[in-house]
N, CA, C and O atoms as a CHARMM CRD file, in Angstrom:
* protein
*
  288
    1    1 UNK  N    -39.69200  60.61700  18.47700 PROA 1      0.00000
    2    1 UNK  CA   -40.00400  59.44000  17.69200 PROA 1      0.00000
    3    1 UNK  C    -39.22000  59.51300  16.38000 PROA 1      0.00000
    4    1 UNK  O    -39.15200  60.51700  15.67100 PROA 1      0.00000
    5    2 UNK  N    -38.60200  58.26500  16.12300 PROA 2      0.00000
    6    2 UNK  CA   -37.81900  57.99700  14.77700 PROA 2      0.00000
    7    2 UNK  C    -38.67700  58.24900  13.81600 PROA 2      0.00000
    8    2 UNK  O    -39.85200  57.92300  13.98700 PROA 2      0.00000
    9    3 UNK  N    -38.09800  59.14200  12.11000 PROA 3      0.00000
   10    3 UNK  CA   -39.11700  59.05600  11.24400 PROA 3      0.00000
   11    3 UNK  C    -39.10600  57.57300  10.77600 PROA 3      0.00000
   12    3 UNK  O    -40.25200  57.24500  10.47000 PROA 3      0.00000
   13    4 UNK  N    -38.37500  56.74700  10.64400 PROA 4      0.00000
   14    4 UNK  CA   -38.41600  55.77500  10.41200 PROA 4      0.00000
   15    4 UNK  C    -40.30800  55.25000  11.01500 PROA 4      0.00000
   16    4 UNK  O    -41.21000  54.97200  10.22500 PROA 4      0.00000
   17    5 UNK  N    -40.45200  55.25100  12.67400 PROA 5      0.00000
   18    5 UNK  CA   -41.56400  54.83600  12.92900 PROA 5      0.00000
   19    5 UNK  C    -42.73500  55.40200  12.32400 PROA 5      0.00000
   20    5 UNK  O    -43.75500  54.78000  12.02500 PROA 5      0.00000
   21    6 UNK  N    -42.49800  56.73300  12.15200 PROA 6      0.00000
   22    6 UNK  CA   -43.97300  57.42500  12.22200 PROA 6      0.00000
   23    6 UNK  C    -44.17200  57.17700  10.42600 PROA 6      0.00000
   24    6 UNK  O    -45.26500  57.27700   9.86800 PROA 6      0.00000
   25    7 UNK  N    -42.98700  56.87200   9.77500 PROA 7      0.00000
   26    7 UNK  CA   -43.54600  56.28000   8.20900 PROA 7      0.00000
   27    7 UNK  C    -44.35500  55.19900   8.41800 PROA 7      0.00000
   28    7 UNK  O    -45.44700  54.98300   7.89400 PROA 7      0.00000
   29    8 UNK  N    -43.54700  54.29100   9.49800 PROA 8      0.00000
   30    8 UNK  CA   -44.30700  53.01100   9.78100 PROA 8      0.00000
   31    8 UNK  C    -46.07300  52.95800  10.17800 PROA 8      0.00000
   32    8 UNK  O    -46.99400  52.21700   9.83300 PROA 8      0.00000
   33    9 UNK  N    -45.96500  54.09000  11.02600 PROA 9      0.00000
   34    9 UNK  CA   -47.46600  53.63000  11.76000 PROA 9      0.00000
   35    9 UNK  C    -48.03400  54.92100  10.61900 PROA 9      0.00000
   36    9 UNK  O    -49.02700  55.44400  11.12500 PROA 9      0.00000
   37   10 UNK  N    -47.69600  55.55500   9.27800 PROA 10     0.00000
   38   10 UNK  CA   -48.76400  56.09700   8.35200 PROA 10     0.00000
   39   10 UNK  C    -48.84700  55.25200   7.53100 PROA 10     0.00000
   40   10 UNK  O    -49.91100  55.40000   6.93000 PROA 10     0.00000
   41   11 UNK  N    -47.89600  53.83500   6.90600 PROA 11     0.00000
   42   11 UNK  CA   -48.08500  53.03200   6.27700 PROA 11     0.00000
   43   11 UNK  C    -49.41500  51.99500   6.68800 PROA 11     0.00000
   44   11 UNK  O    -50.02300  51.39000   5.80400 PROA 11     0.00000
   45   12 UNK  N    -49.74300  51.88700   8.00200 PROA 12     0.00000
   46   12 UNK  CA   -50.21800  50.88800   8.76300 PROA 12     0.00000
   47   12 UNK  C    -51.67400  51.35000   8.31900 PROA 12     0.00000
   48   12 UNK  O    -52.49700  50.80400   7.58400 PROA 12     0.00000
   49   13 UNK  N    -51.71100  52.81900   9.18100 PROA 13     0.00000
   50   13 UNK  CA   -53.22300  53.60100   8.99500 PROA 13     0.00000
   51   13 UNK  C    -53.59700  53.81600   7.50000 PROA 13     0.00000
   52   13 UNK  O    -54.74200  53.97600   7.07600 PROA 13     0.00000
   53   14 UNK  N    -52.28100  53.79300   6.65900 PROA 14     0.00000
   54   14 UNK  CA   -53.11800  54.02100   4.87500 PROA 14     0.00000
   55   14 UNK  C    -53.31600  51.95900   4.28700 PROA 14     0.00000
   56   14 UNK  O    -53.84800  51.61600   3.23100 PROA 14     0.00000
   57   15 UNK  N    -52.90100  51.28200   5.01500 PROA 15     0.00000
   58   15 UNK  CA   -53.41200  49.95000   4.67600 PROA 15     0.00000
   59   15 UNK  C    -54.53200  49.57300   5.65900 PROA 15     0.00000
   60   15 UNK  O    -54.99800  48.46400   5.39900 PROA 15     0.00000
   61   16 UNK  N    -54.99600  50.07800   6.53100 PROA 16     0.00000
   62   16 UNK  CA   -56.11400  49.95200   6.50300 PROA 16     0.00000
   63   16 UNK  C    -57.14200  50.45600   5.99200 PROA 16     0.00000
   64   16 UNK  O    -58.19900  49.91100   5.67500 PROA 16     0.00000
   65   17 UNK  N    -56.70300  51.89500   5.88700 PROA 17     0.00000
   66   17 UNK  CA   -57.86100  52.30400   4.95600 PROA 17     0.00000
   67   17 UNK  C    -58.13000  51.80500   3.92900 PROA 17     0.00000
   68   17 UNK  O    -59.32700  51.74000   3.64700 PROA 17     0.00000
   69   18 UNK  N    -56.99100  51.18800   2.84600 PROA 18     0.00000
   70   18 UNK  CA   -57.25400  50.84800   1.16600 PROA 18     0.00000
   71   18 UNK  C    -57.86600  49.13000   1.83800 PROA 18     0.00000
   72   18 UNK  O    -58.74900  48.59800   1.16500 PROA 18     0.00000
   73   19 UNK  N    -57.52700  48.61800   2.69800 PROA 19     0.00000
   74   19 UNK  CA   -58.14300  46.52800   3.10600 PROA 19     0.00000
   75   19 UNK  C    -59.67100  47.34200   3.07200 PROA 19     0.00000
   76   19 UNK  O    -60.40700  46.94800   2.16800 PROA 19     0.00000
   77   20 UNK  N    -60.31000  48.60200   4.09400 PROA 20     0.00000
   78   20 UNK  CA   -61.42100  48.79500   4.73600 PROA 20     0.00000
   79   20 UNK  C    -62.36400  49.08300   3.14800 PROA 20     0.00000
   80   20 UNK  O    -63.41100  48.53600   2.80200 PROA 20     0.00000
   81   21 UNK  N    -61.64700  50.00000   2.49800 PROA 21     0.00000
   82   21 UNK  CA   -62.37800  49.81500   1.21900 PROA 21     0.00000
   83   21 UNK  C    -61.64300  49.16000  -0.22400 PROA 21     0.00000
   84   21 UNK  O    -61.67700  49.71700  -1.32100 PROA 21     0.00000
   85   22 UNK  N    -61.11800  48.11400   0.01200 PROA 22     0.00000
   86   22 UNK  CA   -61.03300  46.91700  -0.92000 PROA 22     0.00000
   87   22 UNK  C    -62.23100  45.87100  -0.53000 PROA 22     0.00000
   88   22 UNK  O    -62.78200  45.20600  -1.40700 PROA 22     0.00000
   89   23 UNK  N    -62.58700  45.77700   0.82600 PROA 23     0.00000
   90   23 UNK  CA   -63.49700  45.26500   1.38100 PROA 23     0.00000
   91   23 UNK  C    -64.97500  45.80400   0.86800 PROA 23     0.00000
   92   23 UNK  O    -65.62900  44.82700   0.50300 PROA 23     0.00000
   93   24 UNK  N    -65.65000  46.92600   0.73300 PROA 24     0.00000
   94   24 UNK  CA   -66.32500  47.28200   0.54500 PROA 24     0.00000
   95   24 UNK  C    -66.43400  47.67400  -1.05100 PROA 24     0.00000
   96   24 UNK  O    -67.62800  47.80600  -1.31800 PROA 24     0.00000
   97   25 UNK  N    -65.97300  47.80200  -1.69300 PROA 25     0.00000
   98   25 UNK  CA   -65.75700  47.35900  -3.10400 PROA 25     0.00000
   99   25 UNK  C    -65.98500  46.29100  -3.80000 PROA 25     0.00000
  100   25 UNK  O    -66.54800  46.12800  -4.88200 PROA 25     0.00000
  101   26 UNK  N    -65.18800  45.14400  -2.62200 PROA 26     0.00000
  102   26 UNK  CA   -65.47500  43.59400  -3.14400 PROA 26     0.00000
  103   26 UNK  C    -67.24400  43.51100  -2.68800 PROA 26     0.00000
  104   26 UNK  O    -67.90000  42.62600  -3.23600 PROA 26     0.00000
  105   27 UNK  N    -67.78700  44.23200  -1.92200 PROA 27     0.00000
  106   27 UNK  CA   -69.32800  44.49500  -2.08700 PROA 27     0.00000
  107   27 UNK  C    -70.58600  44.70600  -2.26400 PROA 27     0.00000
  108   27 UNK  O    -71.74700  44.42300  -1.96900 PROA 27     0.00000
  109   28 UNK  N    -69.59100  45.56000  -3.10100 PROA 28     0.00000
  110   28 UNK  CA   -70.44200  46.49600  -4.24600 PROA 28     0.00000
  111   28 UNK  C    -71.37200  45.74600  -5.57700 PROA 28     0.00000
  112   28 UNK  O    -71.23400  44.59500  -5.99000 PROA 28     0.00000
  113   29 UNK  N    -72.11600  46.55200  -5.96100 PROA 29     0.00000
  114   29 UNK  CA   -73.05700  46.12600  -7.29700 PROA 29     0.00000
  115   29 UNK  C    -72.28700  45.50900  -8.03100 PROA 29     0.00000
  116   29 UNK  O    -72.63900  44.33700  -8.16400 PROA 29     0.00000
  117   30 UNK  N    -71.11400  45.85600  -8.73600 PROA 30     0.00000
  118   30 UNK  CA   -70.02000  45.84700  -9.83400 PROA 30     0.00000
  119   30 UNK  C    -69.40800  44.89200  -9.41300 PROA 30     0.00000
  120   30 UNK  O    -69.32600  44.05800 -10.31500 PROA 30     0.00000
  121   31 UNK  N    -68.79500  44.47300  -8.26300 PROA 31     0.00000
  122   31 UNK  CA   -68.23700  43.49000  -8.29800 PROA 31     0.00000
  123   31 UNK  C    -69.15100  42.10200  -8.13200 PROA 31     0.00000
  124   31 UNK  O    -68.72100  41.01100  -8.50400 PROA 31     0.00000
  125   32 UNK  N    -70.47700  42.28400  -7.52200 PROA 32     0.00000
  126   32 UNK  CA   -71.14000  41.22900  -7.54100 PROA 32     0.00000
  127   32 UNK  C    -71.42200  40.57000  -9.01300 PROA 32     0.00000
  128   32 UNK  O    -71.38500  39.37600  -9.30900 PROA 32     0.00000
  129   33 UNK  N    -71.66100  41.48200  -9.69300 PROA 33     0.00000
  130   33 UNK  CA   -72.05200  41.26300 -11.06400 PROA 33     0.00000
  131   33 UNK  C    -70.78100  40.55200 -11.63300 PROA 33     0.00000
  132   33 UNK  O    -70.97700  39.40700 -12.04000 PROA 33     0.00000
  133   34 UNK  N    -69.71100  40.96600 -11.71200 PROA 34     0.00000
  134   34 UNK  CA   -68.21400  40.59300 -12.02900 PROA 34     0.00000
  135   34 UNK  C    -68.60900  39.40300 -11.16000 PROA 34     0.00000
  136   34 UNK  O    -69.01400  38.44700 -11.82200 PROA 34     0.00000
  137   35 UNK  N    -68.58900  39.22400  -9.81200 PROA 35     0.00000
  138   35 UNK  CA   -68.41100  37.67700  -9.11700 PROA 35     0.00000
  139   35 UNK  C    -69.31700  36.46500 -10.18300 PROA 35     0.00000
  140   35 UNK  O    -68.90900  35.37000 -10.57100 PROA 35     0.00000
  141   36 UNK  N    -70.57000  37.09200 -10.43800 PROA 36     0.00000
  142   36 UNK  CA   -71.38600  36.19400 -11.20400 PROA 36     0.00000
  143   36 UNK  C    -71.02200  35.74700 -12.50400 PROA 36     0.00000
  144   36 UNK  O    -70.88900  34.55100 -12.75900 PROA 36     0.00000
  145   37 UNK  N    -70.82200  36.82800 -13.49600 PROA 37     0.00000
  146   37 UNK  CA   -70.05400  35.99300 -14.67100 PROA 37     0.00000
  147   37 UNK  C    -68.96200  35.66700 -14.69600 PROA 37     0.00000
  148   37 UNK  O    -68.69300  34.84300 -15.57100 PROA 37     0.00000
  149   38 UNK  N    -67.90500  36.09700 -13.84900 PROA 38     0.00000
  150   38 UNK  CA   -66.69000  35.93800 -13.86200 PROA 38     0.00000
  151   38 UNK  C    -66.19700  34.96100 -12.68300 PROA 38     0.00000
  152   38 UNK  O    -65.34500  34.13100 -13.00100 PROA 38     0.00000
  153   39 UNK  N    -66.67600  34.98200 -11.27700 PROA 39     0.00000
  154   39 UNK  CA   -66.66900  34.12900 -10.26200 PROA 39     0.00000
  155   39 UNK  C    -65.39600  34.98900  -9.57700 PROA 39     0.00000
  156   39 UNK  O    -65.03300  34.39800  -8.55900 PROA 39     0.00000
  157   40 UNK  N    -64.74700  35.99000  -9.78200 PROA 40     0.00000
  158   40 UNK  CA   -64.59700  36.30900  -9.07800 PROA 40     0.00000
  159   40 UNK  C    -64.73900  37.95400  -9.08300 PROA 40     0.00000
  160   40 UNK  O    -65.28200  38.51300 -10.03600 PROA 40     0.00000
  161   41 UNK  N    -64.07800  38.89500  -7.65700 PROA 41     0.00000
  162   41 UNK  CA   -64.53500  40.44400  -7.82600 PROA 41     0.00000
  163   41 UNK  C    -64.00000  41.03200  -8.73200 PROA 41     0.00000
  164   41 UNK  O    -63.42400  40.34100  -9.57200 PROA 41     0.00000
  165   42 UNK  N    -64.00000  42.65100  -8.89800 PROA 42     0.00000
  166   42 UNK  CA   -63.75500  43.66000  -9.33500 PROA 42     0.00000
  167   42 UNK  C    -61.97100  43.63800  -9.10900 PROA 42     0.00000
  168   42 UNK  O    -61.40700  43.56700  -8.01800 PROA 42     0.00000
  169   43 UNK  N    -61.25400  43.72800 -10.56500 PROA 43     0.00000
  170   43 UNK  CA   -59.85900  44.13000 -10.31100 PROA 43     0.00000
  171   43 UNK  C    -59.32400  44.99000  -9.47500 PROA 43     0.00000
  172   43 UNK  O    -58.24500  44.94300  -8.88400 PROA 43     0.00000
  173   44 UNK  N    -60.44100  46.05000  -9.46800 PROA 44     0.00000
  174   44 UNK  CA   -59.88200  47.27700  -8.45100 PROA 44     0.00000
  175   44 UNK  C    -60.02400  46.86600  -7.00700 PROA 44     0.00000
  176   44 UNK  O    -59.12400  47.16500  -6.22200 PROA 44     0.00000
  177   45 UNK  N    -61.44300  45.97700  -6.45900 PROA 45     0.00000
  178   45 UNK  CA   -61.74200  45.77000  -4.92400 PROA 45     0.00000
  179   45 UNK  C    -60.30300  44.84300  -5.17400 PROA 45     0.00000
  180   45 UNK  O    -59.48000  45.57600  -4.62500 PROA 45     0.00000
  181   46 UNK  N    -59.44200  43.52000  -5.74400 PROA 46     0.00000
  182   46 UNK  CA   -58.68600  43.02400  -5.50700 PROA 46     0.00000
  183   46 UNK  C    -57.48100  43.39700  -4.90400 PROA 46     0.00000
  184   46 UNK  O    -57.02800  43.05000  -3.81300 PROA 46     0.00000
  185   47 UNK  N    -56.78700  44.52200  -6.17300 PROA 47     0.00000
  186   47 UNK  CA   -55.83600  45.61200  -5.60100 PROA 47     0.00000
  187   47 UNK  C    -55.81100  45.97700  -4.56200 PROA 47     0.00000
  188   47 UNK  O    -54.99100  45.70600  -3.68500 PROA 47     0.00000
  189   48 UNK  N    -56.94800  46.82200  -4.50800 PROA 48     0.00000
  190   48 UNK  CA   -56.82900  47.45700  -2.92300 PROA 48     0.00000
  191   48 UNK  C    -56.89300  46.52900  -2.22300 PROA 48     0.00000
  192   48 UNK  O    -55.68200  46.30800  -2.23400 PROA 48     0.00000
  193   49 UNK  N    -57.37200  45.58800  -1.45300 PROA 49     0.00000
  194   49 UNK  CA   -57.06100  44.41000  -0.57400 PROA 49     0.00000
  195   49 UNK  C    -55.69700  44.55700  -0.65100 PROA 49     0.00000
  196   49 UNK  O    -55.07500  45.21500   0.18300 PROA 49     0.00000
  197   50 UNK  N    -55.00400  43.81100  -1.89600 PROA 50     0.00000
  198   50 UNK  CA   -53.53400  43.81000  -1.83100 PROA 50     0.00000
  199   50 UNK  C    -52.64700  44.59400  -1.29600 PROA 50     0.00000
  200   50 UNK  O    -51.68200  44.37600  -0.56400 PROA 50     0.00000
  201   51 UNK  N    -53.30900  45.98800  -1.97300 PROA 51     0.00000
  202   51 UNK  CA   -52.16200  46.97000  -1.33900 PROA 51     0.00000
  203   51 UNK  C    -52.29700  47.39100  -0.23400 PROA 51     0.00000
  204   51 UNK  O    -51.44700  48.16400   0.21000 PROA 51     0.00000
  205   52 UNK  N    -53.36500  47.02400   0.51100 PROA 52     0.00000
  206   52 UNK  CA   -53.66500  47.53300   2.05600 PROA 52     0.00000
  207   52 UNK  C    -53.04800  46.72200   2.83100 PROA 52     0.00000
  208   52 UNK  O    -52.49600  47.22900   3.80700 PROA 52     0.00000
  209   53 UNK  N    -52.94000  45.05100   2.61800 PROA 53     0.00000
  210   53 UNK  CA   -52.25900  43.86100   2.87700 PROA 53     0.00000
  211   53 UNK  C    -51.29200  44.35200   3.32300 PROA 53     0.00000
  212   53 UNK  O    -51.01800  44.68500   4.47600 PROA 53     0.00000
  213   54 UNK  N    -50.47900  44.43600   1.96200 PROA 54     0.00000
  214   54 UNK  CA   -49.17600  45.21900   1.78500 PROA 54     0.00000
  215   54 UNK  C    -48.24000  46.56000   2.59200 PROA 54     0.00000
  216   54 UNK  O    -47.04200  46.82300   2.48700 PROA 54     0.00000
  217   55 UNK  N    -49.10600  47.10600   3.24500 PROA 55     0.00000
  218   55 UNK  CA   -48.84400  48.59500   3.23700 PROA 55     0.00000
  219   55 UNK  C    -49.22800  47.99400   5.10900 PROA 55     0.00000
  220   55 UNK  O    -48.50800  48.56700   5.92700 PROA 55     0.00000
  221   56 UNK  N    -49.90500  47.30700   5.51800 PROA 56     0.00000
  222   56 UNK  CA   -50.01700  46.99900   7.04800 PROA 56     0.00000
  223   56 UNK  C    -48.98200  45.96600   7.46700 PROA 56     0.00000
  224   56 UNK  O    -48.63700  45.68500   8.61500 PROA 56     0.00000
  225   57 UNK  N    -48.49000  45.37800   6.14600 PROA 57     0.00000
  226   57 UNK  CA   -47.13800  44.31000   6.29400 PROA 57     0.00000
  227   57 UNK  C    -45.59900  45.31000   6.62900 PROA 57     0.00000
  228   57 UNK  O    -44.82200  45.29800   7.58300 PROA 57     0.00000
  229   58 UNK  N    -45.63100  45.96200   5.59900 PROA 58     0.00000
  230   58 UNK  CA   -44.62400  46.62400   5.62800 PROA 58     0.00000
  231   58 UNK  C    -44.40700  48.19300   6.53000 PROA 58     0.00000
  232   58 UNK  O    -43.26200  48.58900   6.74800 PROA 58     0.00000
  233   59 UNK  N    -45.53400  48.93800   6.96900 PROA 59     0.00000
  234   59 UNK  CA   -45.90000  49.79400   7.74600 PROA 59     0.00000
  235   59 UNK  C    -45.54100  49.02300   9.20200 PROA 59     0.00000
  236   59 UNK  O    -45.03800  49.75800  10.05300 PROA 59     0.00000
  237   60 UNK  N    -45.75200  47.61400   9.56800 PROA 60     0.00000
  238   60 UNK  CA   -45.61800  47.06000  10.66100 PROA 60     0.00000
  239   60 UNK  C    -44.05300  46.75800  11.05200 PROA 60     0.00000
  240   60 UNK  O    -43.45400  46.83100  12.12500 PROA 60     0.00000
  241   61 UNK  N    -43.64400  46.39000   9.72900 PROA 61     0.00000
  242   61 UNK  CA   -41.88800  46.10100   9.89900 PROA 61     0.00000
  243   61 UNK  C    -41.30200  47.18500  10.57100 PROA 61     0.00000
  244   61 UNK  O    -40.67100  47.21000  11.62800 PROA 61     0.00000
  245   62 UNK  N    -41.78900  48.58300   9.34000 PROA 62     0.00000
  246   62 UNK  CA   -40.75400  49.56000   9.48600 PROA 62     0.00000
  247   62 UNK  C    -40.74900  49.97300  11.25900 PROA 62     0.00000
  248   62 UNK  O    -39.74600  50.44600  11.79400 PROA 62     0.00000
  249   63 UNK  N    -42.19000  49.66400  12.09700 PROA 63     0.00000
  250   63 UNK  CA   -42.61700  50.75000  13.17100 PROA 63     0.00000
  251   63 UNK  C    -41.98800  49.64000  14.20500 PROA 63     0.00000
  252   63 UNK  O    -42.06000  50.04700  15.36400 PROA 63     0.00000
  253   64 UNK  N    -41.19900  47.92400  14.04200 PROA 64     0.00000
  254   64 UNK  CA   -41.51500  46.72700  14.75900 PROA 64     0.00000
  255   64 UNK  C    -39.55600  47.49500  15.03900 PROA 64     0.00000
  256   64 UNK  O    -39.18000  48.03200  16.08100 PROA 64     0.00000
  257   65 UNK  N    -38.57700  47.25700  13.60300 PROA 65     0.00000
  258   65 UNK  CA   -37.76600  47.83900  13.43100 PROA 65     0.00000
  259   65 UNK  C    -36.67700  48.81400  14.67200 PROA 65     0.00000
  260   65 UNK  O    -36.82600  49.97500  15.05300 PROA 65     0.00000
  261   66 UNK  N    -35.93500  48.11100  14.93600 PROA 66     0.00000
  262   66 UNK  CA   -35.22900  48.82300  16.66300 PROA 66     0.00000
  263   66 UNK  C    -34.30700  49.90300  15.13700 PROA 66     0.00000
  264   66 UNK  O    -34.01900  49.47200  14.02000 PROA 66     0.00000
  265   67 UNK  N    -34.09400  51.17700  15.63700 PROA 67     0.00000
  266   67 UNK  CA   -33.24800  52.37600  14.63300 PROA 67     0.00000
  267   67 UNK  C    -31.35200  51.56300  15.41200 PROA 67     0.00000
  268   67 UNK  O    -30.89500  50.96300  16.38500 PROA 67     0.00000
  269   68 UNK  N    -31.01400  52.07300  14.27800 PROA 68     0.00000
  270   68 UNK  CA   -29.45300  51.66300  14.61300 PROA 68     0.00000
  271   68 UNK  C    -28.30900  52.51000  15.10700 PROA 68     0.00000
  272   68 UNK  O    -27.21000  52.21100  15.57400 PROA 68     0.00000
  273   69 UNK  N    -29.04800  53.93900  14.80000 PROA 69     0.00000
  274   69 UNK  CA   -28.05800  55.44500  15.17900 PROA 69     0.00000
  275   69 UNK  C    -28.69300  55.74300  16.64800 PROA 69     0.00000
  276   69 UNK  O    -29.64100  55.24500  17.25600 PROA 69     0.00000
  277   70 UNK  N    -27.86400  56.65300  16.91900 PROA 70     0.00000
  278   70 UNK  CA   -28.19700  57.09300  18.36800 PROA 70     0.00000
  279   70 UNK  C    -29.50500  57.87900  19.08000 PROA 70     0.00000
  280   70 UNK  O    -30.28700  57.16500  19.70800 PROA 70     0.00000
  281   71 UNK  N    -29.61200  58.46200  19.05000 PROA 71     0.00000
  282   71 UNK  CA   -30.91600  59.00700  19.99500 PROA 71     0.00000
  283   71 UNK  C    -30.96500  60.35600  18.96500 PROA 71     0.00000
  284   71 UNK  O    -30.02100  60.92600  18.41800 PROA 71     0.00000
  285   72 UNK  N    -32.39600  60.64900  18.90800 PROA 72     0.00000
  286   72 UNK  CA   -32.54400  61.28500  17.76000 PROA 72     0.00000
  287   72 UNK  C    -33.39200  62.54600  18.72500 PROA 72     0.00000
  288   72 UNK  O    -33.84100  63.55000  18.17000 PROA 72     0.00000
């Protein structure tokens, strides 16, 4: 397997982990409280969403990605 892929599919598995708890963050006591005066969550549950987004976007390219050199 290309390292190219296997960056890909650890990018994939570390954006789900940071969506699984950006999710559960946006949950939490702190951000409810933040949702109420503020209307929306916690800066940090936001981030992580983002960067898990992020990291299953680009983890997916790198692993989707045909390598261009020969047989490794």
């Amino acid at each position: 397997m290309q390292p190219q892929r296997i960056l890909g599919i650890v990018l994939v598995i570390a954006g789900v982990v940071l969506l699984v708890m950006g999710i559960q963050a946006a949950d939490s006591i702190s951000s409810s409280f933040s949702k109420f005066f503020t209307g929306s969550p916690t800066d940090r549950a936001v981030w992580m969403t983002i960067g898990g987004i992020v990291c299953i976007v680009a983890g997916g390219g790198l692993s989707l990605i045909p390598s261009r050199g020969g047989k490794i």
